[in-house]
C-alpha positions as CSV (number, residue, x, y, z in Angstrom):
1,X,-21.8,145.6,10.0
2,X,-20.7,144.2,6.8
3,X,-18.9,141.3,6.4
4,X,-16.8,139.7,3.4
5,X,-18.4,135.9,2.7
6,X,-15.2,133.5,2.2
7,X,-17.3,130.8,0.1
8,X,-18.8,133.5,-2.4
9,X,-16.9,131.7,-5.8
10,X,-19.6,129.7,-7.3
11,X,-21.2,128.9,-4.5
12,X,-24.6,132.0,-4.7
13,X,-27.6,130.3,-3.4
14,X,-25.1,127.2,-1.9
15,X,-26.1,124.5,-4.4
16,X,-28.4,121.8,-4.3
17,X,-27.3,120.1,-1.6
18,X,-28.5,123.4,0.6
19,X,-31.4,123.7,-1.7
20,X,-32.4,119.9,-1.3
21,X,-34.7,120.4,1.6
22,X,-37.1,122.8,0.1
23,X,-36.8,120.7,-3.9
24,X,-37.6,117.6,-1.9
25,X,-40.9,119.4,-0.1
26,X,-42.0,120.9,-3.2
27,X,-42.1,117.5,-5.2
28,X,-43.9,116.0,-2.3
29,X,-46.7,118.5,-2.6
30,X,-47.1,117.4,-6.4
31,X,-46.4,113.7,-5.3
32,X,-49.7,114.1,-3.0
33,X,-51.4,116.4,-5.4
34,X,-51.7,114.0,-8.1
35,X,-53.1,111.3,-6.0
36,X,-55.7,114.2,-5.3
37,X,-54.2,114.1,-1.4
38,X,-53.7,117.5,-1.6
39,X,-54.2,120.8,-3.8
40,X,-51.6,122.1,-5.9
41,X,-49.6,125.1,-4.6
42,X,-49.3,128.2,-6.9
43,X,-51.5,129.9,-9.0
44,X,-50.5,127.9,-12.7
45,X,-49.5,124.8,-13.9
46,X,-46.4,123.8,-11.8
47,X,-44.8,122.3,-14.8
48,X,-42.8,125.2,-16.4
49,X,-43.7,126.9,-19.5
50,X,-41.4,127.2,-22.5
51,X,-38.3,129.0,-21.5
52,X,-37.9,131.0,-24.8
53,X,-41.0,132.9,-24.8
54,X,-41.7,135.3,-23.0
55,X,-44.8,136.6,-24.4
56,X,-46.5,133.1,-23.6
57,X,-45.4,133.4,-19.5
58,X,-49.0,135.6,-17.4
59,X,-48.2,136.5,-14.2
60,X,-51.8,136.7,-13.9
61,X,-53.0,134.4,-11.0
62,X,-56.4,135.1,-11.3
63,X,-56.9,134.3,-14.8
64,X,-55.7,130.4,-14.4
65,X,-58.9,129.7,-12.8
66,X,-57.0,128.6,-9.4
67,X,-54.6,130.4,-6.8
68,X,-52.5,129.3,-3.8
69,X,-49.7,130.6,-2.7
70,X,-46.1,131.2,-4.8
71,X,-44.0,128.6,-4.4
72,X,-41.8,129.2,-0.9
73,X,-37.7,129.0,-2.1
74,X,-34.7,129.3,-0.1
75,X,-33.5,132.9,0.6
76,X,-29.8,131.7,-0.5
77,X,-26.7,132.8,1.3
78,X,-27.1,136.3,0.6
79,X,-30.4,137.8,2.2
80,X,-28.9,140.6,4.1
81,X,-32.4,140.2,6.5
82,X,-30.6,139.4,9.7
83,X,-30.7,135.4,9.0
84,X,-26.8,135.3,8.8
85,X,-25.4,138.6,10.9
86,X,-25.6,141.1,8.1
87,X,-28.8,142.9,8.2
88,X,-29.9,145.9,5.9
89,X,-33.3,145.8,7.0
90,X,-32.8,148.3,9.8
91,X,-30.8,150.7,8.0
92,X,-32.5,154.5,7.6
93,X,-32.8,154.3,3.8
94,X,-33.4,150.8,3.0
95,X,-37.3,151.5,2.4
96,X,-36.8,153.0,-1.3
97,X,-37.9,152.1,-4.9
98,X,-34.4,153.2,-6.8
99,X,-32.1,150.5,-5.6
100,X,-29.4,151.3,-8.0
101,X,-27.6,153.0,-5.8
102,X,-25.8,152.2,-2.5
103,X,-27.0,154.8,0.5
104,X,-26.0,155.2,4.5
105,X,-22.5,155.0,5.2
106,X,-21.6,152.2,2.4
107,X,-19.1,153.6,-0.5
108,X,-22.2,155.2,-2.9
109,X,-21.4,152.8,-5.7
110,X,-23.9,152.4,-8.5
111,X,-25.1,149.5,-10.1
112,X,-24.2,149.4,-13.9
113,X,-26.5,147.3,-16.2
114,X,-29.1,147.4,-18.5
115,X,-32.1,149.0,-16.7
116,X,-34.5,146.8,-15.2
117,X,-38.1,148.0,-13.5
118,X,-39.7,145.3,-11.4
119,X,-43.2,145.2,-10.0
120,X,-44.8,142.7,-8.0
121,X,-48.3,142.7,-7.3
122,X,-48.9,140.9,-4.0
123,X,-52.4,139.7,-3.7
124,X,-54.4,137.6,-1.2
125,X,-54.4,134.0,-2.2
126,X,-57.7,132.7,-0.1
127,X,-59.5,135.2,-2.0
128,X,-58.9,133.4,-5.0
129,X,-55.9,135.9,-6.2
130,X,-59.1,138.8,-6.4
131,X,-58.4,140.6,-3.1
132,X,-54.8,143.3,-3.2
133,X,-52.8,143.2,-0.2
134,X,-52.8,147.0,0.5
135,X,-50.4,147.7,3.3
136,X,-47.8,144.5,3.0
137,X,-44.1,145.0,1.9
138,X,-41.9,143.4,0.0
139,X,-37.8,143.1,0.5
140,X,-36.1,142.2,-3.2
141,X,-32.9,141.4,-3.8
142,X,-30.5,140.5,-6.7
143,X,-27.4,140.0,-8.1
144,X,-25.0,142.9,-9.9
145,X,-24.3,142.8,-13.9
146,X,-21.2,140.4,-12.2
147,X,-23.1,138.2,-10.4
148,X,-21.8,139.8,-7.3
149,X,-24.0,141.0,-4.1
150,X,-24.0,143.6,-2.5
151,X,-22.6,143.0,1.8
152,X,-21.1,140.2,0.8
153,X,-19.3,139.7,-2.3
154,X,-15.3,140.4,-2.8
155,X,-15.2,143.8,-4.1
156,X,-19.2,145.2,-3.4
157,X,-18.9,144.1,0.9
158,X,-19.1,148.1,1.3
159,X,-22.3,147.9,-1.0
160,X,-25.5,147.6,-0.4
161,X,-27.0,148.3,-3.3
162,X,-30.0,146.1,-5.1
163,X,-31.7,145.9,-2.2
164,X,-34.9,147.8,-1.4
165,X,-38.0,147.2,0.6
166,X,-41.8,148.7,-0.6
167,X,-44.6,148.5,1.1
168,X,-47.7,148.0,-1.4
169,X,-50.4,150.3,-2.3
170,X,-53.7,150.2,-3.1
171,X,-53.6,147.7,-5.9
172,X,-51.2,145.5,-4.1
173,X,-48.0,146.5,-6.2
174,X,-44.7,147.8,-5.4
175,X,-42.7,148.5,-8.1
176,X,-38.7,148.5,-7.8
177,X,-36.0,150.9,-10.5
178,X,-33.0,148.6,-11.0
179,X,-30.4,146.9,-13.2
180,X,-31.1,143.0,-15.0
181,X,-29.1,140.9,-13.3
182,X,-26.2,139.0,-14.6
183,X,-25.8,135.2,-14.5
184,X,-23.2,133.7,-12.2
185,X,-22.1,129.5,-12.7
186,X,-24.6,127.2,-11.6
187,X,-28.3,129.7,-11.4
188,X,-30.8,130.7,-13.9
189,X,-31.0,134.4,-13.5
190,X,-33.1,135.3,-11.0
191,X,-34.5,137.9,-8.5
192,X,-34.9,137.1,-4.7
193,X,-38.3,138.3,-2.4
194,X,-39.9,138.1,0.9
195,X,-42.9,139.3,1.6
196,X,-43.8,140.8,5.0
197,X,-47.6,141.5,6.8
198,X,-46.6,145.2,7.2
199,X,-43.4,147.7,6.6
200,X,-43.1,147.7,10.2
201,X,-42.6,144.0,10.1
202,X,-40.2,144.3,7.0
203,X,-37.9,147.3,8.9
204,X,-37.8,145.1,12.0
205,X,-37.0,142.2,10.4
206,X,-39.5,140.2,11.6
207,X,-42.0,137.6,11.1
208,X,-41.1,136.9,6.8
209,X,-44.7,135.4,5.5
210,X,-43.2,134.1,2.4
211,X,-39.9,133.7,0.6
212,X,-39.3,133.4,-3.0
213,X,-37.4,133.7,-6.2
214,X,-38.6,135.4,-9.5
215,X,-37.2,133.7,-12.6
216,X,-36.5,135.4,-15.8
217,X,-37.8,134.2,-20.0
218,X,-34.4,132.8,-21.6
219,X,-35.1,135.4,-24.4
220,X,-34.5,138.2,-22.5
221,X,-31.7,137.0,-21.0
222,X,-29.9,136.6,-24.1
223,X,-30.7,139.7,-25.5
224,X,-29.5,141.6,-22.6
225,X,-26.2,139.5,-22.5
226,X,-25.5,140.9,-25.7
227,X,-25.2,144.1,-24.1
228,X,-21.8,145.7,-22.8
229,X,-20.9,144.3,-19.5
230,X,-22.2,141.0,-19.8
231,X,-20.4,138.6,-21.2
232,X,-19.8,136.7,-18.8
233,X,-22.9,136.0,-18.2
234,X,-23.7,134.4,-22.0
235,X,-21.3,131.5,-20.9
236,X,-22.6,130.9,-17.6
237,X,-26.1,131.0,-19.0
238,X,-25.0,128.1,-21.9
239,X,-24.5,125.7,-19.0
240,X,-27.5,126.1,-17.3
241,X,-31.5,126.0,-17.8
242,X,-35.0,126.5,-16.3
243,X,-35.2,122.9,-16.2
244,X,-32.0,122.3,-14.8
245,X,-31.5,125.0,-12.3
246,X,-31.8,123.6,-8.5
247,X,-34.5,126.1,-7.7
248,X,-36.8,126.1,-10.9
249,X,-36.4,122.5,-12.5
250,X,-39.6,121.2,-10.5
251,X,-41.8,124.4,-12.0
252,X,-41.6,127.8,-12.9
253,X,-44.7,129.2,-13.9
254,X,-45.2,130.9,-11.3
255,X,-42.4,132.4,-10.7
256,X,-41.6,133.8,-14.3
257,X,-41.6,137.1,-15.4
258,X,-43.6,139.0,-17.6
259,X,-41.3,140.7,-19.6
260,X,-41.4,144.5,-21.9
261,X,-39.2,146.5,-23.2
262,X,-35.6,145.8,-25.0
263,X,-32.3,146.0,-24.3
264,X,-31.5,150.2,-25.4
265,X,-34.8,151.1,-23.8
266,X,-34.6,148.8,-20.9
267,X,-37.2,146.7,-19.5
268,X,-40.3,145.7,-17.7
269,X,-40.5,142.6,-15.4
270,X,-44.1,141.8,-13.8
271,X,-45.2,139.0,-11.4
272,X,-48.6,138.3,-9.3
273,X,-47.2,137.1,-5.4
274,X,-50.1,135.3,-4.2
275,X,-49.6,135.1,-0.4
């Protein structure tokens, strides 16, 4: 079922021009909103906070005083959900919280990189952010310490691993073991998410309720591109910024992390999903 991607050089997430669809919808909404047409989507101000702290970024919806959904983004080229033929969604294994590793019939690989645990807390956005959404699942995705992923990329097509799906618990929150991911020419490091109604949705690849990309402080990044493996991604990430990146340069605060931890130890990353 895997397949290798011929346009994977530079091209992760296929630019703006793929991109321009879902920028240009965005900016509407805050077109309309400030003509009071509309209300604003997200949970925060839609202007992006400062990039180099990350003790200033909450991924606390519920304490802005206002909540709507998280900002919809485009899944990118790489998905792995059925979308484009390669589809890890129905694979016995995929439902997991350790997504280091590769599992099935792919080679076994590990991921290598500094670790990374993510948790998302997926809560119910017409309840004013107050209300968990017990019994949803998420699907996350990422790039390696390389910028490579997993199905598709030359070298890791046999992969599959970085990709997990969780279905939430009580408190709304799946939480995911993994690796920070490196930065590749042309994106602000980021992890990729859908959210689905059920895990019987998510398994069957079926009926997505929102798409979306979680976005990392530039702090941490350059602390853990100091680390062994990644230096690569300390020149990639001099060429590009949160307010220049095609996905985040019309708001982030949503969509960035809360961040713990340090590169020996490893880190946290947190982030309320309003759906």
């Amino acid at each position: 079922m895997h397949r290798h991607h011929d346009d994977e050089v530079h091209e992760h997430d296929r630019g703006l021009s793929h991109d321009l669809p879902v920028l240009a919808r965005r900016r509407m909404i805050r077109l309309l909103a400030g003509a009071s047409l509309v209300p604003l989507v997200g949970c925060t101000s839609d202007e992006g906070t400062s990039a180099s702290s990350s003790s200033s970024s909450s991924s606390s919806a519920a304490s802005s005083g206002e909540c709507a959904t998280i900002p919809n983004e485009t899944a990118g080229p790489y998905p792995g959900d059925g979308s484009n033929g390669v589809n890890v969604l129905k694979e016995s294994g995929v439902v997991r919280s350790d997504i280091t590793k590769s599992f099935g019939d792919s080679a076994g690989g590990t991921a290598e990189g500094v670790p990374l645990t993510v948790t998302l807390t997926v809560v119910d956005a017409a309840s004013g952010c107050g209300t968990p959404k017990k019994g949803a699942a998420v699907y996350l995705w990422h790039a390696d310490r390389d910028g490579k992923y997993s199905l598709y990329s030359d070298g890791v097509t046999d992969e599959n691993y970085l990709r997990g799906v969780q279905e939430t618990d009580d408190q709304g929150q799946v939480t995911f073991k993994s690796v920070f991911p490196g930065c590749y020419d042309g994106r602000w490091p980021h992890i990729h998410f859908e959210v689905y109604g059920s895990l019987a949705d998510a398994t069957a690849a079926t009926s997505i309720t929102n798409t979306s990309q979680l976005a990392f402080p530039k702090d941490t990044c350059e602390e853990v591109y100091s680390a062994e493996g990644y230096s690569q991604s300390v020149t990639n990430l001099d060429r590009v910024s949160l307010e220049t990146d095609n996905i985040f340069s019309d708001g982030y605060g949503r969509q960035l992390a809360a961040m713990k931890g340090g590169a020996t130890e490893g880190y946290t990353a947190s982030l309320t999903v309003p759906v």
